[in-house]
C-alpha positions as MATLAB code, in Angstrom:
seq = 'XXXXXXXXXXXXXXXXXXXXXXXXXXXXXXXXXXXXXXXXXXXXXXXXXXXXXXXXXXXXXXXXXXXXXXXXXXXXXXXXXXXXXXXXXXXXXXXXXXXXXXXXXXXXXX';
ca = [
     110.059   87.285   38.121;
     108.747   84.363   36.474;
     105.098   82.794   36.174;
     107.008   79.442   37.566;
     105.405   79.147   40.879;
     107.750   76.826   43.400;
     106.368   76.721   46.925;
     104.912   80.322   48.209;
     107.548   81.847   46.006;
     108.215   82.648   42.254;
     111.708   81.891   40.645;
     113.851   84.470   39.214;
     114.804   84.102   35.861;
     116.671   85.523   32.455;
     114.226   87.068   29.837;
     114.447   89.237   27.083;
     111.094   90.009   26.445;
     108.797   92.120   28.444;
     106.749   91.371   30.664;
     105.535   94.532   32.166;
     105.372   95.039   35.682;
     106.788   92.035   36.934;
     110.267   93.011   35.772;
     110.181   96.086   38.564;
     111.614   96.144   41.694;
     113.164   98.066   44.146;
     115.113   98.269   47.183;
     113.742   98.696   50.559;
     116.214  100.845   52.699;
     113.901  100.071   55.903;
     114.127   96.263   55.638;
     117.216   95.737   53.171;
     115.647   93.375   50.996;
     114.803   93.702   47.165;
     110.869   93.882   46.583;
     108.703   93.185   43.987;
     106.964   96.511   42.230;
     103.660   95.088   41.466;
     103.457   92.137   45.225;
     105.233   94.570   47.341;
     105.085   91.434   50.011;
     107.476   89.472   47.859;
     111.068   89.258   48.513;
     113.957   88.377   47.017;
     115.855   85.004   48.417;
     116.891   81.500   48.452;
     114.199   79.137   47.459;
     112.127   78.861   50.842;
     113.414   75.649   52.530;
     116.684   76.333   51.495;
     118.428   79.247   53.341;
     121.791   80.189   52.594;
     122.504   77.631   50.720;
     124.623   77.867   47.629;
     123.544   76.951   44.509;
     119.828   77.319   45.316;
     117.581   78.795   43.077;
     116.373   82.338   43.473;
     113.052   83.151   44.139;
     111.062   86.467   45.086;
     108.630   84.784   48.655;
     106.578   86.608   51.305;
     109.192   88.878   53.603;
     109.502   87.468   56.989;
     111.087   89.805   59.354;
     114.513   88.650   60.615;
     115.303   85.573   57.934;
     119.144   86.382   57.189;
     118.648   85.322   53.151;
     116.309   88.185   52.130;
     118.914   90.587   53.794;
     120.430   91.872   50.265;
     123.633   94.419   49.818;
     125.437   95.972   46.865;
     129.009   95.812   46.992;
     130.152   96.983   44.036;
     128.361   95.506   40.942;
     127.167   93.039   42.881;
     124.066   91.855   44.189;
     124.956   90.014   47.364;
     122.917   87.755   50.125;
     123.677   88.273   53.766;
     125.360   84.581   53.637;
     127.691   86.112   51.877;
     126.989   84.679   47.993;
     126.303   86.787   44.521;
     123.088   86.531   42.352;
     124.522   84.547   39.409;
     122.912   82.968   36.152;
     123.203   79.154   36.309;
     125.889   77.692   35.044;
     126.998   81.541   34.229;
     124.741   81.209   31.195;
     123.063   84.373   30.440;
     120.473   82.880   28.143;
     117.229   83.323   27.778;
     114.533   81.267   30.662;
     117.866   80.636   32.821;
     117.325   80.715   36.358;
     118.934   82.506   38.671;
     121.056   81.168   41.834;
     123.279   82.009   44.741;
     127.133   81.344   44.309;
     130.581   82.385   45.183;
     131.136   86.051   44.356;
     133.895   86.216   41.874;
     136.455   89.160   40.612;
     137.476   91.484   43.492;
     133.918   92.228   45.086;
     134.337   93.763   48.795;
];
């Protein structure tokens, strides 16, 4: 999770270095969403104003109880949305600050 603040969120992005506790998270079973370690409110999701949209930037926001987008699965070696798109670098660039977004799952994900 990033220090860029974008609404009542924080966007998800690339980074090699470490930045302690913000890089830990975990996955609620109870809710199905993907939590921060340190702001165990925070989410992960589409950018808020945006739900399931593709293309969107990701962004760890407060958890709201029944919003589809923070609804997150595993199929595979994916991480997928309830709207049915895969956390993916932009532009499939894995460089360093890239943000992350929402797109078409590729390969053969179930």
């Amino acid at each position: 999770m990033s220090n860029d603040k974008v609404g009542d969120g924080y966007t998800i992005k690339i980074t090699g270095t470490d930045v302690g506790k913000r890089s830990w998270f975990y996955y609620d079973t109870r809710t199905k969403t993907v939590r921060s370690f340190v702001q165990k409110n925070l989410v992960m999701s589409n950018q808020h104003g945006f739900t399931n949209q593709i293309g969107r930037n990701t962004a760890f926001r407060p958890y709201t109880a029944g919003l589809s987008d923070q609804i997150i699965t595993f199929p595979g070696k994916s991480i997928r949305a309830s709207f049915g798109m895969c956390l993916t670098p932009h532009n499939w660039a894995v460089t360093e600050g890239n943000i992350m977004t929402w797109w078409h799952c590729g390969g053969n994900v179930n």
